[in-house]
C-alpha positions in Angstrom: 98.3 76.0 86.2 95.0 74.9 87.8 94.7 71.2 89.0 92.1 70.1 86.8 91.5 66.6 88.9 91.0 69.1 91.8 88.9 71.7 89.8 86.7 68.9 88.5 86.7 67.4 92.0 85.1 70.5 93.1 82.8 70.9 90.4 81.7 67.6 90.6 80.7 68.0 94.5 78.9 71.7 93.4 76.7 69.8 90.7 75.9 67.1 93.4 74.7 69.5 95.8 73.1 72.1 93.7 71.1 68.6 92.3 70.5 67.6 95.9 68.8 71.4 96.7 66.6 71.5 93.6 65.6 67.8 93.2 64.5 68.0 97.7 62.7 71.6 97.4 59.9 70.7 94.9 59.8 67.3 96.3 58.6 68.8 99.7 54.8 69.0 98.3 54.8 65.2 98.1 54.6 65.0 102.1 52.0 67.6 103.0 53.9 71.0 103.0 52.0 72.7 100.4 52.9 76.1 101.3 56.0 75.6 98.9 57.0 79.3 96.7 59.0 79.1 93.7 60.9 82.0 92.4 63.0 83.0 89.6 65.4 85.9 90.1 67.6 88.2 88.8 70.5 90.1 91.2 73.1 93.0 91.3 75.8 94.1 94.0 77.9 96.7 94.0 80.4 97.2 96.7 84.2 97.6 98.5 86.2 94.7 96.9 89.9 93.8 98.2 92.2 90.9 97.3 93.8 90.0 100.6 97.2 89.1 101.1 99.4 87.9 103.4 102.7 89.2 102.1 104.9 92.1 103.8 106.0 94.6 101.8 103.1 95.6 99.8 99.9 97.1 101.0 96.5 95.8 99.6 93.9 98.5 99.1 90.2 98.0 97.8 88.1 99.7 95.0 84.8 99.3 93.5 83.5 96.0 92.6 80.4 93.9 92.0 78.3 91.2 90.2 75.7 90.6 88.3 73.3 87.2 88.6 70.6 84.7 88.3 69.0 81.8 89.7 66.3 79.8 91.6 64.7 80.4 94.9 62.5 78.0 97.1 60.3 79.3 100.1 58.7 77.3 102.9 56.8 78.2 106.1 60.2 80.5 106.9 62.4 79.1 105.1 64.2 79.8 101.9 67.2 78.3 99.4 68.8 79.3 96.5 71.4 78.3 93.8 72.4 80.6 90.7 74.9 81.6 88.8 76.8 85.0 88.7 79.6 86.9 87.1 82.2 88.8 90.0 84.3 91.3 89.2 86.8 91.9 92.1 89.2 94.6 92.3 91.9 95.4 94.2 95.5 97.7 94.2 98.5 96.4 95.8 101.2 99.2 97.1 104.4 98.4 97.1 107.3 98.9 99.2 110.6 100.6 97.4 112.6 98.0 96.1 116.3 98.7 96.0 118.5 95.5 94.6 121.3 97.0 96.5 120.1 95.9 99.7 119.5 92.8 98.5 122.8 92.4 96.6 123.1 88.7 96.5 119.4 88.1 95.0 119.9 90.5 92.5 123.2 90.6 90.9 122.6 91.9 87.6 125.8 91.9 86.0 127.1 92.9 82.8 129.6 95.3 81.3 129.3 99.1 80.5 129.9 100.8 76.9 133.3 100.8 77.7 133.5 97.0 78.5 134.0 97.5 81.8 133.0 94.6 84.4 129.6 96.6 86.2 127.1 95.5 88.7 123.4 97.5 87.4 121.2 98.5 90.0 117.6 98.6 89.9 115.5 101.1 92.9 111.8 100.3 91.9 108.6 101.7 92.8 105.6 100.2 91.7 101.5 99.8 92.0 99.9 96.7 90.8 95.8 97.3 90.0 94.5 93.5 89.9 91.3 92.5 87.9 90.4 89.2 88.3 86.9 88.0 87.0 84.9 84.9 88.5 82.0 83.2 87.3 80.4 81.8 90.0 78.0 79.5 91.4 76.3 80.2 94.8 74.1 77.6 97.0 72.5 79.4 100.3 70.1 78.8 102.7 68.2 81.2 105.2 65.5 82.2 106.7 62.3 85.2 106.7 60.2 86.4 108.8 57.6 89.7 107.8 59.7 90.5 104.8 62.9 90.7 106.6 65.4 87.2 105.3 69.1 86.6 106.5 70.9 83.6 104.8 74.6 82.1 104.1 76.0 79.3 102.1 78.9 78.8 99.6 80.2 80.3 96.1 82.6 78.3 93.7 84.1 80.7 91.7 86.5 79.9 88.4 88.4 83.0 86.7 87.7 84.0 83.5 91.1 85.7 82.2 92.3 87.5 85.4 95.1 90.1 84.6 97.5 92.7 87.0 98.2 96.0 85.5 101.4 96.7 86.7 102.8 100.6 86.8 105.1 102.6 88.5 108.9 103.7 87.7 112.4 102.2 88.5 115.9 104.1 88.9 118.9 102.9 86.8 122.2 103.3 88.4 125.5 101.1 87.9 128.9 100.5 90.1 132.2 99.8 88.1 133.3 97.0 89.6 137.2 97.4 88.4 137.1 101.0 90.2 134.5 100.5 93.0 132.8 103.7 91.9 128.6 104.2 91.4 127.3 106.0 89.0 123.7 107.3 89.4 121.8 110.4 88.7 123.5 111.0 84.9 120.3 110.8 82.6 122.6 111.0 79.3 124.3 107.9 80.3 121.4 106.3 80.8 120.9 106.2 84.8 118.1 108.0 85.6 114.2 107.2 86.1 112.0 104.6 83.8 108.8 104.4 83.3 106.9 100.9 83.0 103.3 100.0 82.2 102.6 96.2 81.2 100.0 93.8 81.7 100.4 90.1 82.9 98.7 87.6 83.5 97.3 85.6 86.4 97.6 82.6 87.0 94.2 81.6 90.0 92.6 78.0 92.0 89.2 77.3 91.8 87.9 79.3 94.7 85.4 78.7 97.2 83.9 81.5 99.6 81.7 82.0 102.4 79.2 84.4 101.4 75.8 85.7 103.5 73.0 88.8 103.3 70.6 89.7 105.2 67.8 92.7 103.7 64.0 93.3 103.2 61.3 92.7 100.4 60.7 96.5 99.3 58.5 95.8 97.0 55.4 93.0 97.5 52.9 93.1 94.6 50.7 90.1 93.2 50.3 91.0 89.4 46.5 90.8 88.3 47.1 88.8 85.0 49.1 86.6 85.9 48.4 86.1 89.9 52.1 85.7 90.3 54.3 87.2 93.0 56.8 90.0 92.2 59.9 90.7 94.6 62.4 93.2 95.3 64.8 92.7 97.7 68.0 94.9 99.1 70.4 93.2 101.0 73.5 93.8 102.9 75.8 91.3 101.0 79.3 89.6 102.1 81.7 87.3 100.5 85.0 86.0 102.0 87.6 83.8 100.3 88.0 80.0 102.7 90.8 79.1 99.9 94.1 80.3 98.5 92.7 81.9 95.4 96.4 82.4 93.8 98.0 79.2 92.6 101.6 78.9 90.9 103.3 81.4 88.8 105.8 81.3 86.5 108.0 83.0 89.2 110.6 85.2 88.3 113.9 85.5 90.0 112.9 89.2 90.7 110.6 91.6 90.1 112.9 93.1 88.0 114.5 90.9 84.9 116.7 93.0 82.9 117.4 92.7 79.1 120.9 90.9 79.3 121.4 92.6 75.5 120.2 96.3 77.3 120.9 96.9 80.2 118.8 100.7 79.8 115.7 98.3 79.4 113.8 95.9 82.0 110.9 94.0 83.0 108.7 94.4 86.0 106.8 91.6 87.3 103.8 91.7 89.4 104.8 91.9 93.5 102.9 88.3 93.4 104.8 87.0 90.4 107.9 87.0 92.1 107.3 84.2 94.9 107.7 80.6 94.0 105.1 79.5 96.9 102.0 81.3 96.4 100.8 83.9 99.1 97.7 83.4 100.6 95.4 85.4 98.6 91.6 85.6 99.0 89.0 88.0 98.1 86.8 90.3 100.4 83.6 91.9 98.9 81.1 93.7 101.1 78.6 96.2 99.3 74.3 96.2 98.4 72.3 93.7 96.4 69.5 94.7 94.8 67.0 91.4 93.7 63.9 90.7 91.6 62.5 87.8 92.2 59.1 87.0 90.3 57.0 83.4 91.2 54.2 82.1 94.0 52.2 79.0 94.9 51.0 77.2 91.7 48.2 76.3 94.3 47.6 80.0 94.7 46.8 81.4 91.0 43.3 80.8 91.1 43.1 83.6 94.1 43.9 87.2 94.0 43.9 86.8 97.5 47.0 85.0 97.6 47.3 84.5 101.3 50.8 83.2 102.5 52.4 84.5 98.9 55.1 86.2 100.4 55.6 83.5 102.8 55.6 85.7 106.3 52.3 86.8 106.6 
């Protein structure tokens, strides 16, 4: 569950700062710096996106991710700062290592009787993927600086999920030792111990996360529009983003990955490699990929002039 006096902790210092940032950027006119741009924009990314963890046994690999935004930017003699807000959608796969309860005898005793009544220990081999969505919408606050239409900034993004799931695939191997005649059974499909298939979908359970994002990119496109005198933008980027917190909070752990129907033994459930751990790994996102922005605004002081001299704020 998320720790709401935490989560509104956090969201309480975002609203603070964001205020902070928009109230002192407009405010800067007041004491002589008139060269002040404001901007409204609209943003894209699309990129590598991996959840990182720091559990053995399972492999983490990245796929295609990105985001889609909006927000406010402020210019000044070089410098600029921003806060918007953004919907992320990370993805990741997570490989995991064969799973075989015999090895692990004592963790896993899944015992019950065969059709016979006979006292038998079931054994479960497993091999599994897990494809992880999880969805943010977030809230970014950066600052940088430009210089002839090249601009490199960094800052923070508070991110809360919105419904975050693992698809969980993959196939596990039935097989069963008779405990009475110390003899294992395996490998006899019409009895019932052969290979399963599984495909479910479950639930995450996330923190409110907080990364250290940055970009640094070029204004493609500089035009002043001859209506409206007002400044259009379009930037690309080289964008980052890497999670400073544990993103994956409690689960309702099971005692294994594997949780058999006590009524069937033929018939199981396969957790999640993450669902399985009563202390949460250590599991943050990595995004790296392009960012395309539009930004469209200027110098109110500026309308009056086609010229516009300074409206890009680096000539």
């Amino acid at each position: 569950m998320i720790n709401k006096p935490s989560f509104f902790k956090t969201i309480q210092r975002l609203t603070i700062i964001s205020l902070v940032v928009l109230v002192a950027m407009p405010m800067s006119a007041q004491f002589g710096l008139t060269e002040n741009y404001h901007f409204g924009y609209i943003s894209g990314t699309v990129g590598y996106s991996m959840l990182q963890t720091n559990l053995s046994g399972a492999l983490p690999q990245g796929k295609l991710g990105g985001a889609v935004g909006a927000g406010y930017e402020f210019r000044h003699t070089g410098f600029w700062a921003s806060v918007g807000v953004q919907l992320s959608f990370h993805r990741s796969s997570l490989l995991v290592d064969e799973y075989n309860t015999r090895k692990e005898p004592d963790q896993n005793p899944y015992r019950g009787f065969d059709t016979q009544g006979h006292k038998t220990t079931f054994h479960y081999r497993v091999n599994q993927v897990d494809e992880m969505a999880w969805n943010f919408i977030d809230v970014p606050v950066m600052l940088g600086y430009y210089v002839k239409g090249f601009h490199i900034g960094g800052g923070i993004k508070v991110s809360y999920a919105l419904d975050p799931q693992t698809h969980t695939v993959g196939t596990y191997n039935l097989s069963a030792t008779n405990d009475e005649l110390d003899v294992t059974f395996e490998n006899m499909p019409d009895r019932g111990y052969t290979d399963y298939r599984y495909d479910a979908y479950h639930k995450n359970r996330l923190n409110v996360g907080v990364s250290l994002v940055g970009e640094i990119g070029y204004d493609l496109l500089s035009q002043v529009q001859t209506r409206s005198a007002l400044c259009n933008i379009m930037i690309l980027s080289f964008y980052f983003e890497y999670g400073l917190n544990n993103y994956l909070s409690t689960w309702d752990a099971a005692e294994s990955r594997v949780v058999p129907d006590r009524t069937n033994m033929l018939d199981a459930t396969v957790y999640p490699y993450l669902n399985t751990f009563t202390n949460p790994a250590r599991t943050v996102p990595f995004y790296t990929g392009v960012k395309l922005t539009y930004m469209i605004g200027g110098n109110p002081n500026d309308r009056g002039s086609r010229s516009h001299k300074g409206c890009m704020c680096y000539q």
